[in-house]
NUPALO-257201 format. One record per residue: x, y, z of N, C-alpha, C, O, CB in turn; residue in one letter. Coordinates in steps of 0.02 Angstrom, whole numbers. Glycine has a CB too. Layout:
% NUPALO-257201
nu, nv, nw, cau, cav, caw, cu, cv, cw, ou, ov, ow, cbu, cbv, cbw, rest
X, Y, Z, X, Y, Z, X, Y, Z, X, Y, Z, X, Y, Z, A
...
% end
This chain:
% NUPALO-257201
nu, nv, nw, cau, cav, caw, cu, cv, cw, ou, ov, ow, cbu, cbv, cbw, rest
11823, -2223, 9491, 11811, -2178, 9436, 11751, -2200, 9395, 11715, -2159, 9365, 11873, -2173, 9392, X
11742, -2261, 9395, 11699, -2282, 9346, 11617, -2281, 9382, 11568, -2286, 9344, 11727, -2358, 9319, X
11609, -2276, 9446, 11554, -2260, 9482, 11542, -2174, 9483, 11487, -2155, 9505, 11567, -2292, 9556, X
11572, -2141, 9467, 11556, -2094, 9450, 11554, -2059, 9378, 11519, -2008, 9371, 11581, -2075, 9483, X
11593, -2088, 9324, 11556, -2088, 9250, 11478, -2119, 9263, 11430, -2092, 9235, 11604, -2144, 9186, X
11469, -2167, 9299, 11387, -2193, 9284, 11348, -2145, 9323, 11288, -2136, 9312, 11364, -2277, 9313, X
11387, -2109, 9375, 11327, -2063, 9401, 11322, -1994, 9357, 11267, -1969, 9348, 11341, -2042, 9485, X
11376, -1967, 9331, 11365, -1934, 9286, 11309, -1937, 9233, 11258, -1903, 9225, 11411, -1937, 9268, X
11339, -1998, 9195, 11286, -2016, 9134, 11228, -2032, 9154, 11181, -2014, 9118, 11303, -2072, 9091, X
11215, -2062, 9203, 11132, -2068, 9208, 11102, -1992, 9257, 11042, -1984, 9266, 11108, -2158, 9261, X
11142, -1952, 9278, 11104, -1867, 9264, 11083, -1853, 9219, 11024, -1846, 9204, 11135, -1811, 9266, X
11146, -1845, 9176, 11123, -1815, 9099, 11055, -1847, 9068, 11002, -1820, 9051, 11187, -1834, 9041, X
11071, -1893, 9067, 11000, -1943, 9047, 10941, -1939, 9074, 10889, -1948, 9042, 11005, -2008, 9059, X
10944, -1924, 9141, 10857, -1917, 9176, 10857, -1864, 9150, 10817, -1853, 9104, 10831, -1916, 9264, X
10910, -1808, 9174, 10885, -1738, 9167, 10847, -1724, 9105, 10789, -1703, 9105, 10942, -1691, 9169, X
10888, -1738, 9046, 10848, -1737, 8983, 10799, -1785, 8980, 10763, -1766, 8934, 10888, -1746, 8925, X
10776, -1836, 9001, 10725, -1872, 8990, 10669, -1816, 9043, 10611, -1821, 9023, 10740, -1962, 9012, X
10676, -1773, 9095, 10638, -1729, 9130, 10623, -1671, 9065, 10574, -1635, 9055, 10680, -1700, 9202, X
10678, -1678, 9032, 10646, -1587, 8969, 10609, -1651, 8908, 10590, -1626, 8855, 10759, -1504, 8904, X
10604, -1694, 8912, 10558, -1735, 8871, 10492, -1736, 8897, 10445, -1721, 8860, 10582, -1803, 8864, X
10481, -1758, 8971, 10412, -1754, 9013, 10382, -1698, 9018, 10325, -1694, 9041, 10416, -1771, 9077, X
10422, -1642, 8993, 10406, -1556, 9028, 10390, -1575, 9104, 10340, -1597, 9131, 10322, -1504, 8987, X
10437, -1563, 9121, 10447, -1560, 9198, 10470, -1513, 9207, 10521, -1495, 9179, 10481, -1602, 9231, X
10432, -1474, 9258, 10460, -1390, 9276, 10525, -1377, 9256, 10553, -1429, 9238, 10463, -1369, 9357, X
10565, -1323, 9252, 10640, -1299, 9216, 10685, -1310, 9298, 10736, -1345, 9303, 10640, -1188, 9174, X
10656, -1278, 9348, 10669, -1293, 9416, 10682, -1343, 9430, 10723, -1345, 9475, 10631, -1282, 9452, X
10666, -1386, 9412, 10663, -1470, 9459, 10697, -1521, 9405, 10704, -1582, 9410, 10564, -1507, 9478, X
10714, -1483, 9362, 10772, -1513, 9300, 10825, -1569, 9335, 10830, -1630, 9334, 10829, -1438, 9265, X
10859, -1516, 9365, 10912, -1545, 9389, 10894, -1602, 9477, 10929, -1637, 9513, 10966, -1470, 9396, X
10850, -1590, 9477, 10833, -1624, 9548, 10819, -1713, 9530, 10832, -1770, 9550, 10749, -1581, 9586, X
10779, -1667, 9471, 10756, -1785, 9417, 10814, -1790, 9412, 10831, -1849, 9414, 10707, -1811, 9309, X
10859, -1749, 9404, 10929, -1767, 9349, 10965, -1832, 9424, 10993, -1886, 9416, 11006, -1657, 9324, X
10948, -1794, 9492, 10974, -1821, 9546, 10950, -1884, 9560, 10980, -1938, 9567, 10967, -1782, 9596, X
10891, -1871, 9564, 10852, -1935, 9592, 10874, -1999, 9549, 10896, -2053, 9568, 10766, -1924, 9586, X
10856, -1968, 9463, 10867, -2051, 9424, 10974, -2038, 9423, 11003, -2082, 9390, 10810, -2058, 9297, X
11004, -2004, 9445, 11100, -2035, 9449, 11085, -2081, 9513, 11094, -2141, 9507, 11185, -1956, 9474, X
11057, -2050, 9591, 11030, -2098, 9625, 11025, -2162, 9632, 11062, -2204, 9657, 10996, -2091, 9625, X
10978, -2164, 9608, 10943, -2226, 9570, 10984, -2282, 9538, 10990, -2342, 9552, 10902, -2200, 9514, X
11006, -2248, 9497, 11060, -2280, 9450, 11103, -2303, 9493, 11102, -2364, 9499, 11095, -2236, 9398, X
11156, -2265, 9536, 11207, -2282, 9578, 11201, -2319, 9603, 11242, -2363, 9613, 11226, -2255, 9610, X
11119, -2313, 9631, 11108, -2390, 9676, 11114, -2451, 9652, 11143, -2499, 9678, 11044, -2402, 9700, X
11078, -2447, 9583, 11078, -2511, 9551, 11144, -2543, 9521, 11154, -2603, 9519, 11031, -2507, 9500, X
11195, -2485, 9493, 11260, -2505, 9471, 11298, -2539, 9530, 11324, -2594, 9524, 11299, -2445, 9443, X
11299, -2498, 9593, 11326, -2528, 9647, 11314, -2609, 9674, 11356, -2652, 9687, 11305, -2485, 9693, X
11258, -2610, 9676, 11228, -2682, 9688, 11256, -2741, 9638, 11273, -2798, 9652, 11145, -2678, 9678, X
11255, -2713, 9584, 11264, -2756, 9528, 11342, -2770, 9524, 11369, -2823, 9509, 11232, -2722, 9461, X
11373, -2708, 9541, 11437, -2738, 9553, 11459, -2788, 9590, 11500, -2830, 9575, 11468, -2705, 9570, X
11425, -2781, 9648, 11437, -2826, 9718, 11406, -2897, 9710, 11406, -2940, 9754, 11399, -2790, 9789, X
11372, -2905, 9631, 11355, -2985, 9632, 11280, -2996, 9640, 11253, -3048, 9620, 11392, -3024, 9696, X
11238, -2934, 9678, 11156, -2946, 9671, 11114, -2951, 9625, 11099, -2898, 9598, 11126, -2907, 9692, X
11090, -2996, 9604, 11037, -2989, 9533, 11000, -2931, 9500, 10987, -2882, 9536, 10982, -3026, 9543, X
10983, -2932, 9445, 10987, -2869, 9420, 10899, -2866, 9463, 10879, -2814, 9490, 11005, -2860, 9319, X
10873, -2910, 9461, 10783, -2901, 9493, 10792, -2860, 9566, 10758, -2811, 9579, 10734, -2997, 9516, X
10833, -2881, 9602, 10852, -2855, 9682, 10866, -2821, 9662, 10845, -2775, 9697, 10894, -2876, 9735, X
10902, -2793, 9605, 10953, -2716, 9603, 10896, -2659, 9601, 10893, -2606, 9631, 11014, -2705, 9518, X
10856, -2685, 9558, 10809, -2641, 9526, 10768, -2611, 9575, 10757, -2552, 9587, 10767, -2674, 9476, X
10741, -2676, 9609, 10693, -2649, 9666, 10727, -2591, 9726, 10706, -2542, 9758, 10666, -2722, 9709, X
10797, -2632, 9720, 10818, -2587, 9798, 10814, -2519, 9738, 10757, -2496, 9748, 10925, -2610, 9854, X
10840, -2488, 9696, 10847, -2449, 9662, 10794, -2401, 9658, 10803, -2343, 9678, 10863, -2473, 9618, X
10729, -2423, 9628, 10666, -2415, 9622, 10657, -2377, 9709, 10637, -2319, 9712, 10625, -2495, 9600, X
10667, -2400, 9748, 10648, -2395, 9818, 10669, -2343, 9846, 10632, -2305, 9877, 10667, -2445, 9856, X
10719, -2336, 9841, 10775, -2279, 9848, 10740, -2206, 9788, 10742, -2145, 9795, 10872, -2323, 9814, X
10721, -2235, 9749, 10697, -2174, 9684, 10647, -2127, 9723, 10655, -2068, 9740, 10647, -2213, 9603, X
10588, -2173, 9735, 10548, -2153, 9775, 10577, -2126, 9836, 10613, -2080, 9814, 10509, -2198, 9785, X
10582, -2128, 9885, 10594, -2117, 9944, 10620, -2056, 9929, 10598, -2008, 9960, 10630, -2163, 9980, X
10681, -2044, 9872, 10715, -1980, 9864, 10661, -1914, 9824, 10666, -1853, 9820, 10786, -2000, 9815, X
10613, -1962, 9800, 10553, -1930, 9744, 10517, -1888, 9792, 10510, -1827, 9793, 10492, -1992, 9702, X
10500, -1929, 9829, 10451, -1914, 9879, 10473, -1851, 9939, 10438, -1805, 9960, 10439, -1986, 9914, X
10527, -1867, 9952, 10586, -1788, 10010, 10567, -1727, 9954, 10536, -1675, 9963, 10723, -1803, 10013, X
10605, -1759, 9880, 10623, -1697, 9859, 10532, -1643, 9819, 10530, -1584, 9800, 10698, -1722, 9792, X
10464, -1701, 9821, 10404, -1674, 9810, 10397, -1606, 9862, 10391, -1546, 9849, 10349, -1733, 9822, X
10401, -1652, 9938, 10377, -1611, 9973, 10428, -1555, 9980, 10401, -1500, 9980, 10355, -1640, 10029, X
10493, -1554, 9985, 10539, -1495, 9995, 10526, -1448, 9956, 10529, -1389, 9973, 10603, -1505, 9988, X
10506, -1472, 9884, 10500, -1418, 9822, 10419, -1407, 9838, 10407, -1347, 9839, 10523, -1453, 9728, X
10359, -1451, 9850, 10316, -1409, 9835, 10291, -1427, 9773, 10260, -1383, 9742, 10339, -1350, 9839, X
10300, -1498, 9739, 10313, -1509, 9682, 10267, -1577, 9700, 10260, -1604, 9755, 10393, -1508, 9658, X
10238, -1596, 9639, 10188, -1697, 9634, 10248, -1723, 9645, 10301, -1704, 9619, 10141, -1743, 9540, X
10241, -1761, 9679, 10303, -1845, 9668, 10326, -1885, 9602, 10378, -1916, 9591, 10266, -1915, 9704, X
10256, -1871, 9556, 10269, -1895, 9471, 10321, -1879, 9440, 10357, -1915, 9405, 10223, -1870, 9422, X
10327, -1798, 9459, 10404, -1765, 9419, 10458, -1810, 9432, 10495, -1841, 9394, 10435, -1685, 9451, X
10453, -1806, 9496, 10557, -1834, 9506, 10549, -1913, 9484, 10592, -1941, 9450, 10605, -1833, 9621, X
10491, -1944, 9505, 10485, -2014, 9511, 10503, -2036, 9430, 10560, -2055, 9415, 10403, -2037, 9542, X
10441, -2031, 9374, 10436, -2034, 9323, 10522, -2057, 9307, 10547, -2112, 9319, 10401, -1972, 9299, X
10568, -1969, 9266, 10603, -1974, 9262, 10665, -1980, 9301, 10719, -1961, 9278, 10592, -1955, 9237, X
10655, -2012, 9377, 10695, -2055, 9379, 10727, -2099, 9378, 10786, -2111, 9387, 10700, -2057, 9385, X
10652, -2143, 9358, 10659, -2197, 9363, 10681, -2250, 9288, 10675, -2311, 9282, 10600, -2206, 9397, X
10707, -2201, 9240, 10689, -2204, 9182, 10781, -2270, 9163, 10797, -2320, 9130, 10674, -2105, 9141, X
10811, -2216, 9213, 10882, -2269, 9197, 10853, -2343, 9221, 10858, -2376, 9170, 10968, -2246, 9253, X
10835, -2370, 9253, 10812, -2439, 9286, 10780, -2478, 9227, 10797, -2535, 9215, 10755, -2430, 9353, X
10720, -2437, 9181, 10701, -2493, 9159, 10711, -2532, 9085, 10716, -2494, 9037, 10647, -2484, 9172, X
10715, -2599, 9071, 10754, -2654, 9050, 10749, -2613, 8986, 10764, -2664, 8954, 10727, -2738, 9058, X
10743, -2570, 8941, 10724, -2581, 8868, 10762, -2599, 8831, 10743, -2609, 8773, 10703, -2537, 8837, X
10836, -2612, 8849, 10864, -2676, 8800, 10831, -2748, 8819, 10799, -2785, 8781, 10953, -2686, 8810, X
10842, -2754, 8869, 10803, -2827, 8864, 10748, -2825, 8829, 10748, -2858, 8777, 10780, -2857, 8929, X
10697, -2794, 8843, 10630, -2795, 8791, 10642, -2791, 8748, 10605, -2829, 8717, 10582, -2757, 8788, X
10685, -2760, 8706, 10711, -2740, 8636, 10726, -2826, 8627, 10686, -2865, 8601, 10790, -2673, 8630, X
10778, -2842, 8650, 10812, -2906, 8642, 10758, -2970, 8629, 10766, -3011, 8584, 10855, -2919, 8711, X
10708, -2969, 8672, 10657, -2996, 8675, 10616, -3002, 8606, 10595, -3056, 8585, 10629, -2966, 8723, X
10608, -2943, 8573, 10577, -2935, 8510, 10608, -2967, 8468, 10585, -3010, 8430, 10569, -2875, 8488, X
10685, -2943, 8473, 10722, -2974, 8409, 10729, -3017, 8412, 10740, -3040, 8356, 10772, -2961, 8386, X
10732, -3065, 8464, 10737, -3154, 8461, 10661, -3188, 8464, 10656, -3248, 8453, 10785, -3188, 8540, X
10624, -3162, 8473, 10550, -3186, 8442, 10546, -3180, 8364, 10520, -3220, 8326, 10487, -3138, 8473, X
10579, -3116, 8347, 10553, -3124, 8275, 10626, -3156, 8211, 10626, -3162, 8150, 10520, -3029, 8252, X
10682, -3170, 8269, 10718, -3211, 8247, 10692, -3291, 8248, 10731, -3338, 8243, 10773, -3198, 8280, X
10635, -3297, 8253, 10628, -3383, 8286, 10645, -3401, 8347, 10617, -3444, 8380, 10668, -3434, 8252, X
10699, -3365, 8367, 10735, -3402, 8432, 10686, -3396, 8499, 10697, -3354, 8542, 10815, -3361, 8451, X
10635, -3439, 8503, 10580, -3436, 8564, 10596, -3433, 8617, 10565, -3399, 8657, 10540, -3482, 8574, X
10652, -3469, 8633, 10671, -3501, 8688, 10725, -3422, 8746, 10728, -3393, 8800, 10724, -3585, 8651, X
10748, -3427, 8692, 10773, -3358, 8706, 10742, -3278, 8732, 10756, -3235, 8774, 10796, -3349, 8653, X
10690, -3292, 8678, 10640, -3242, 8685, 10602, -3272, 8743, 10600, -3224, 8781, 10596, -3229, 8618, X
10587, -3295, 8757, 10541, -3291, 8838, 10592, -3316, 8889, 10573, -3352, 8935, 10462, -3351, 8845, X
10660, -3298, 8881, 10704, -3303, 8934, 10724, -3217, 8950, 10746, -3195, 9003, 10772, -3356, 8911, X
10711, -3186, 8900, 10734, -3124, 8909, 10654, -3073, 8930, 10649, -3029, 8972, 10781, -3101, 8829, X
10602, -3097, 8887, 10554, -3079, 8903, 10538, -3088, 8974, 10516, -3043, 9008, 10518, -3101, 8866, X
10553, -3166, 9003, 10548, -3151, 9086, 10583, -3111, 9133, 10563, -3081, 9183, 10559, -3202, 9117, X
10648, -3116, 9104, 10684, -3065, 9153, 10678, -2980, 9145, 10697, -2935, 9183, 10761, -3081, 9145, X
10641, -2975, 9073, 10604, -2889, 9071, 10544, -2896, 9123, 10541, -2864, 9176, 10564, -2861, 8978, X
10504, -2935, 9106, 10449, -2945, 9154, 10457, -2921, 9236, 10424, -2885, 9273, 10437, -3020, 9152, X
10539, -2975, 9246, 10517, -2985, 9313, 10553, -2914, 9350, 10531, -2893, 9404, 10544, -3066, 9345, X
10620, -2877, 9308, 10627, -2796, 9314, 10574, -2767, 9327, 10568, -2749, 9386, 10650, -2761, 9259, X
10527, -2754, 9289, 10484, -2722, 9279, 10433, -2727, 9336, 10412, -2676, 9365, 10467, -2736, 9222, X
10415, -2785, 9351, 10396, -2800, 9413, 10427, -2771, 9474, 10393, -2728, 9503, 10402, -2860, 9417, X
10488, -2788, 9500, 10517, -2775, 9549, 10527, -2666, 9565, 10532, -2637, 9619, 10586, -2827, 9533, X
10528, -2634, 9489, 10530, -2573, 9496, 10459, -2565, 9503, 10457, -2513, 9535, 10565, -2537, 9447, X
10404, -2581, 9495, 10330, -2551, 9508, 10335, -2586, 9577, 10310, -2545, 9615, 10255, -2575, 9450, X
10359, -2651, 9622, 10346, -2643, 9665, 10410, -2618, 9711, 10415, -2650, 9763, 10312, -2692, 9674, X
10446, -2580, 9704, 10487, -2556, 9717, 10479, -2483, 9758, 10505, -2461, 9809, 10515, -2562, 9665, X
10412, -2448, 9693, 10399, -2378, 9697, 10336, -2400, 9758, 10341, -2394, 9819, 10375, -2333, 9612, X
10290, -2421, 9725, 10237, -2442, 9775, 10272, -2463, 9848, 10234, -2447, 9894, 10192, -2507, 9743, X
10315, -2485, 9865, 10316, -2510, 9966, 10361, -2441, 9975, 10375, -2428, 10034, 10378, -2615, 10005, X
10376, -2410, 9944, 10400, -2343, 9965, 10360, -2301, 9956, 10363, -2244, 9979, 10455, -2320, 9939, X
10329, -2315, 9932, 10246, -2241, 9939, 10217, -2269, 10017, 10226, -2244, 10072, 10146, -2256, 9847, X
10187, -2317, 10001, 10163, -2347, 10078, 10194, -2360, 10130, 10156, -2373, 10177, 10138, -2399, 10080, X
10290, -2366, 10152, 10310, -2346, 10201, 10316, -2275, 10213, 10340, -2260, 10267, 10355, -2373, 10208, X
10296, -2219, 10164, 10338, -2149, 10169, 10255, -2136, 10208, 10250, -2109, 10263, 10377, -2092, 10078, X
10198, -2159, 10171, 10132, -2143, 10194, 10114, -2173, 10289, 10078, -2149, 10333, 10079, -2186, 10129, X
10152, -2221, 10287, 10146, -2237, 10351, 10173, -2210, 10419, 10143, -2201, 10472, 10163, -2285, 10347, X
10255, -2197, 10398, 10293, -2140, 10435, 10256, -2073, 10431, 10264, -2034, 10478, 10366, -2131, 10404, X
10230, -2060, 10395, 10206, -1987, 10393, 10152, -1994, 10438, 10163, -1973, 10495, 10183, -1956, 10319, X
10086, -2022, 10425, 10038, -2033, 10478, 10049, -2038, 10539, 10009, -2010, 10577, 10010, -2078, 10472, X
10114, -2079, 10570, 10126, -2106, 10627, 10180, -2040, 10660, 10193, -2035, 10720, 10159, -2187, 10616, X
10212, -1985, 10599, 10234, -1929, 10619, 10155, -1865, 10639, 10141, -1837, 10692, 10292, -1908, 10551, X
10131, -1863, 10590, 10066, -1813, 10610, 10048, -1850, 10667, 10061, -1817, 10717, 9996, -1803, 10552, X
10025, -1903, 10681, 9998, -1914, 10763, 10029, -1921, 10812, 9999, -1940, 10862, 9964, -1962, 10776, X
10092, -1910, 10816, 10142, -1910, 10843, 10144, -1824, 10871, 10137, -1812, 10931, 10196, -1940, 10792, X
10151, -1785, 10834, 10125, -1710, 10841, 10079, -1699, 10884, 10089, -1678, 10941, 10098, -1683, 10783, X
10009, -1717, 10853, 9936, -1701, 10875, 9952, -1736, 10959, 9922, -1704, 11002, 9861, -1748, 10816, X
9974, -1768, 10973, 9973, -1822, 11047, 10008, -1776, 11088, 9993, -1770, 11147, 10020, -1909, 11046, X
10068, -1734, 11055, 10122, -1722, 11084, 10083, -1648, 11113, 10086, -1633, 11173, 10195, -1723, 11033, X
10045, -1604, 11061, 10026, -1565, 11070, 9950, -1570, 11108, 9937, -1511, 11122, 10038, -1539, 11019, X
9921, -1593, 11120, 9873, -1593, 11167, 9885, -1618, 11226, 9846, -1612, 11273, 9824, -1618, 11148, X
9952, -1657, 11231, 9998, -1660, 11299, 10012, -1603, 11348, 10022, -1597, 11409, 10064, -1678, 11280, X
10009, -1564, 11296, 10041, -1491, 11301, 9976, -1455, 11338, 9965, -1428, 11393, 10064, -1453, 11213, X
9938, -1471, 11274, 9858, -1408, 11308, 9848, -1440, 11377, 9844, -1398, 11422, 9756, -1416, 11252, X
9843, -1494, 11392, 9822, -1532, 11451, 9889, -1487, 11498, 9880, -1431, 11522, 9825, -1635, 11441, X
9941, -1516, 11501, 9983, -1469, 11555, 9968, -1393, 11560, 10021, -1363, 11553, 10060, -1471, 11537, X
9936, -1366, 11566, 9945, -1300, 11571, 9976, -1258, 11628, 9973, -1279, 11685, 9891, -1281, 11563, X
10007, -1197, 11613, 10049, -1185, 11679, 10012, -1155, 11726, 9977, -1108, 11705, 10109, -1145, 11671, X
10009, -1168, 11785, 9972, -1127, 11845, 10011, -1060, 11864, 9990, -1023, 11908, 9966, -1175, 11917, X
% end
């Protein structure tokens, strides 16, 4: 039950973070998918004991990949779904946290939390990035895959 309150709530949340971006009225509910997605992934992981940096990335990875299906199906940039989906993943309590224990004095703290925003933050930019460049690679290796298949074709011709 409780894996599905979080997929709930992080719909609601992209979706409206999508009528914050003005993101088409159409594709509302599609961000709304991608960042529950997203989320699921990362809640899931995190249940099972994986660090929140691994969570993020596999998460992040998965955003994309789903960003990227649902661009081309709709006809739509990849920015829309990506953007706000990716919006549940990133740390801003920690960064928040980060502030307030810097300007509490507490240093030590503050660049313990500041690293682990950092290194989130990290892992979701490279998260999105190796899923742009595997989706770009499969795709290339699908178009020439075509073009080979089809001049296979012109070459057989029937007598």
């Amino acid at each position: 039950m409780d894996y599905v309150i979080q997929a709930i709530l992080s719909f609601v949340a992209t979706a409206c973070f999508g009528v914050i971006f003005n993101a088409p009225t159409k594709a509302i509910p599609y961000c709304g998918f991608v960042g529950s997605i997203g989320w699921s992934i990362y809640y899931a992981l995190s249940v099972q004991g994986i660090d929140e940096v691994r969570a993020s990335f596999i998460g992040a990875f998965v955003v994309a990949i789903v960003a990227q299906l649902f661009a081309r199906r709709y006809k739509m940039p990849m920015i829309i779904f990506s953007v706000s989906g990716i919006i549940p993943l990133v740390p801003g309590g920690i960064a928040y946290n980060t502030m307030r224990n810097i300007v509490e004095l507490d240093y030590a703290m503050g660049i313990q939390n500041g690293m682990r925003a950092f290194m989130i933050s990290g892992a979701i930019a490279m998260g999105l990035v190796f899923a742009e460049i595997i989706m770009q690679i499969l795709l290339r290796m699908m178009s020439k895959g075509k073009t080979s298949i089809q001049s296979f074709i012109k070459l057989k011709k029937p007598r």
